[in-house]
N, C-alpha and C positions, 0 to 999 in steps of 0.2 A: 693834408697829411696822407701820407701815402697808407694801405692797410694792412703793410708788415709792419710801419713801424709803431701805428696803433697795437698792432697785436703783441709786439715786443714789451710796451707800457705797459698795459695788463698783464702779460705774463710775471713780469718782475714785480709787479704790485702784489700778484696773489703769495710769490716767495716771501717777498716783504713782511708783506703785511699779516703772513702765517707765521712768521720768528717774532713779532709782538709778544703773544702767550708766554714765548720762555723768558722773553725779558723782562713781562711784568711780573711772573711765576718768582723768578728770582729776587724782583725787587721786595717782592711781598714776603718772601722767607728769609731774606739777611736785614729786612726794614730801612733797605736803603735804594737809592739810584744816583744816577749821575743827569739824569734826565730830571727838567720840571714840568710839572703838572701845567705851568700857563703854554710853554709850548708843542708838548705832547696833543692839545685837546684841540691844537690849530691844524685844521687840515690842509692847510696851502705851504705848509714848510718842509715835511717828507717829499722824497725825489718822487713819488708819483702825485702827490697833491701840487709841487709847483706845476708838473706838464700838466694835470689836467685843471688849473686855473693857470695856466699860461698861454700864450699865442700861437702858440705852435697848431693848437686842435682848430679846423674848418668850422665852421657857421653849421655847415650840413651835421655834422655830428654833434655840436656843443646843442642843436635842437631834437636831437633824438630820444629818444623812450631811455634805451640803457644810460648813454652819457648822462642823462638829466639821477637817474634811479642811483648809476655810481657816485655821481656827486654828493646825494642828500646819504648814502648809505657810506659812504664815505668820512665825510664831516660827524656821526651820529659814532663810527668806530673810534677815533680819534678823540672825541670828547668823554667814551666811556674809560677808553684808556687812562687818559688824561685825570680821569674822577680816582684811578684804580692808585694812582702816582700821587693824587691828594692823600689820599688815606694813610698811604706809606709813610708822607712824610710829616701829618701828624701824628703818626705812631699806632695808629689805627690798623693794626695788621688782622683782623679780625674780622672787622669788616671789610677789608679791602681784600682778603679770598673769596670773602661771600660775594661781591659784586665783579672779582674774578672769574669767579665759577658760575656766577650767573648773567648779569648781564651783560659785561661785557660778551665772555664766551658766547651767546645767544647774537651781539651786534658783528663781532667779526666772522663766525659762522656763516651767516647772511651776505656782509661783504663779501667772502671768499664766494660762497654760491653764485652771489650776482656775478662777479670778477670770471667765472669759468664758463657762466653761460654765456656773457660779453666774448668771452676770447671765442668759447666754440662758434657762434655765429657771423666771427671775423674771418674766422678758418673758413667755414662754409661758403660766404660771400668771395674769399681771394680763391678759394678753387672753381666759383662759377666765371671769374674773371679772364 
């Protein structure tokens, strides 16, 4: 995989995956979604979870420090989502801000962090290229 178009995946994964908040935000104040909690919490079925458990990614990166750090920090975003969308829909809207406001906020916080310093050091690598 060439290293724009890794850097292209992350990029659009940190947008992505930054409009989460409004969507679970919204699910938790009208107590509804159109999303369920079993596929929300899957992390191989959003368009950056299929590329990065799909074939597209080299050997040399799927062994790397970050690849390995996005993936676990990825799956653990996804699943806290996925808990936020449980809550919703058994009517739980009470607790489902409080583990809005906290642990999810706290898991995708971290993803995005990780997500930006992945990209800046794909930046840095394609301008020593």
């Amino acid at each position: 995989m060439h290293e724009r178009d890794l850097l292209a995946q992350v990029q659009a994964a940190i947008g992505a995956h930054g409009a989460w908040k409004l969507k679970l935000s919204t699910a938790v104040s009208t107590g509804r979604s159109d999303d369920e909690p079993a596929s929300v919490c899957r992390d191989d079925l959003c368009r950056f979870g299929v590329w990065l458990h799909g074939p597209d990614i080299d050997p040399a990166t799927r062994e790397s420090k970050p690849y390995q750090v996005i993936r676990r920090l990825h799956a653990e975003f996804h699943q806290c989502a996925g808990a936020v969308l449980d809550l919703v829909k058994r009517g739980d809207q009470a607790r489902a801000r409080a583990f809005l406001e906290g642990e999810y906020t706290d898991r995708s916080a971290t993803l995005i962090r990780a997500l930006t310093l992945w990209k800046s050091e794909l930046q840095a690598a394609s301008e020593l290229a």
